[in-house]
Every structure is written in C-alpha cells, then in structure tokens.
Phi, psi and omega in degrees: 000330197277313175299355157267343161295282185333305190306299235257310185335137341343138142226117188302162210283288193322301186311305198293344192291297203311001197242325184264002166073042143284169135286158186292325189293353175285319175259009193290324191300311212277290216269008161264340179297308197291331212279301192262016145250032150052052172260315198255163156203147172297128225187100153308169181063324216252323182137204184232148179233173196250176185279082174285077198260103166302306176318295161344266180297328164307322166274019204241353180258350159290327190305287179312342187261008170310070234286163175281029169257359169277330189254323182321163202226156182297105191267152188277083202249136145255188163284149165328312168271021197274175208245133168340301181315286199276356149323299176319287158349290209294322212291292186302339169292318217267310182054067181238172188258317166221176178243106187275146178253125171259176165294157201263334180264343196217195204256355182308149178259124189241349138221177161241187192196135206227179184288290186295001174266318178280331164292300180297330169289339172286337184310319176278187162265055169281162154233115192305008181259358177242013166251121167308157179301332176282001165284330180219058156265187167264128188265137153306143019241059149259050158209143206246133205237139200253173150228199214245324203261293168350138190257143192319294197328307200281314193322317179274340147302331178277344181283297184302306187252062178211335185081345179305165175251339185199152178257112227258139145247130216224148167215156182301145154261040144231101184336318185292346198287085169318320174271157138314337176263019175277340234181182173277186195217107200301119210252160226165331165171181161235184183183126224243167169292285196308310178296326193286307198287339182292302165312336158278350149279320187294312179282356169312305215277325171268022188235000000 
C-alpha cells in the first residue's frame, strides 16, 4: 500500500482499494494506521502522501524486516472431534476470530474453523451439538500458514491476499524435517490482523 502511495501521489482511498482489488471499508483501518504513525498523510478532497523522512522509512524498513516470532500470539486450538457447540462456547471465551484444529492422535495442525464457518452451519437445522468441528473446518493443505522466521511484511500480504483474519504459525513436528511440506505441521502460535497493527503502533509511539 505504501508504495502505491509512493508511485501514485496524490492518490485518492478509492484509487489505492482499486489498484489493490479492495473495497475502500477494507482499508479504512489500514490507512488510519499508517495515517496515525505518520508514514502517510492525509489532505481532504486531494488524497493520501507518504511521509517523506528518509531516516523515518529506514526504520519503517526495520520495521518490515520483523520477524513474526516477535509479534506472534497465543493460538486457541482445539480437537478434531470437538462439537460445533463448543467451538463455538471457546471462539466466544476466547474472543478470537478462528480456531485451530489438531488431530485426536497427535498435535498436526489439521484445520481451521473461523466465525463464518460456524455461522453457516449454525444456519440449518442441525444439532451443533453432535457434529464435529471436523465436518465444516477448512482442511489441509488448504490453509495458508506463517513461521516464526517469516517477516511481518509476508505475514501481512497473506493476510491481505487470502482474505483472512489469522494465521497459524507452524513449525514441523517431526524435528528432522527441514522443509515444511516434509512432514506434518505443529501450531506454535498466530499472528492476527490485530498483532500487526499493534505493531505499527508500538513503532508509531517509540520512534
């Protein structure tokens, strides 16, 4: 976003949703953020500019180089057999947006399960209380996933172009395994739409 600023500026909320295949209410969050660590600034009627600091964006490229095991969050997981109903209960105790689901014999991250996954199933005439979470999660290896070593930057393009609210952060679980697609995969933590923007306030408020 910020280099579409940079190219194009002036550029209007409307232009940057449309170059990034968004709605403008997708970026009102983003661009008050950036807007209030003062990388962007704002000019009614005329549009948004980047903050031209050189010092200023050098540290904003530190910023970017962050890794996510600096920011990551605690993630909520449940079992595989756990009942719609109490998914539900934890997603709300929890006050989280999704849920990850492991296997009933080992620790594999084997789906997720979001707030819109839990609606539509509450919507029929089901009873959430005898269908497992593993009938309407999302399965592997359709779910896109972070590491720890991974940088805010990538984190948050998958967030944007996946559409998602959260992330798994994963490592193998099988120690030997070097790549991620050798092996199954361990959840270790997330990293939220919410962990990103805290960070760009924490770098607002020390620099």
């Amino acid at each position: 976003m910020i280099e579409i600023v940079k190219n194009n500026e002036p550029i209007t909320s409307q232009k940057i949703a449309e170059k990034l295949d968004l709605t403008r209410g997708a970026l009102r969050s983003d661009l008050s953020v950036l807007t209030m660590a003062s990388i962007l600034e704002a000019k009614p009627n005329v549009g948004y500019f980047c903050t031209h600091n050189s010092l200023y964006l050098k540290d904003l490229d530190e910023l970017y180089s962050q890794k996510v095991a600096e920011i990551k969050s605690v993630p909520t997981i449940i079992k595989e057999e756990t009942s719609v109903y109490e998914a539900i209960v934890t997603l709300f105790l929890e006050d989280v947006g999704s849920l990850f689901v492991i296997g009933e014999q080992d620790e594999a991250l084997a789906g997720v399960i979001s707030r819109k996954d839990l609606l539509k199933i509450m919507i029929g005439e089901t009873d959430i209380n005898q269908i497992p979470v593993s009938i309407v999660m999302t399965r592997m290896p359709n779910i896109i996933t972070v590491s720890a070593e991974n940088t805010i930057l990538t984190a948050a393009q998958r967030i944007v172009d996946y559409e998602v609210d959260s992330l798994p952060v994963v490592e193998n679980l099988n120690a030997e395994s070097k790549a991620e697609d050798d092996g199954k995969l361990k959840v270790v933590g997330r990293v939220s739409k919410t962990d990103i923007t805290k960070a760009f306030v924490d770098f607002a408020l020390d620099t």
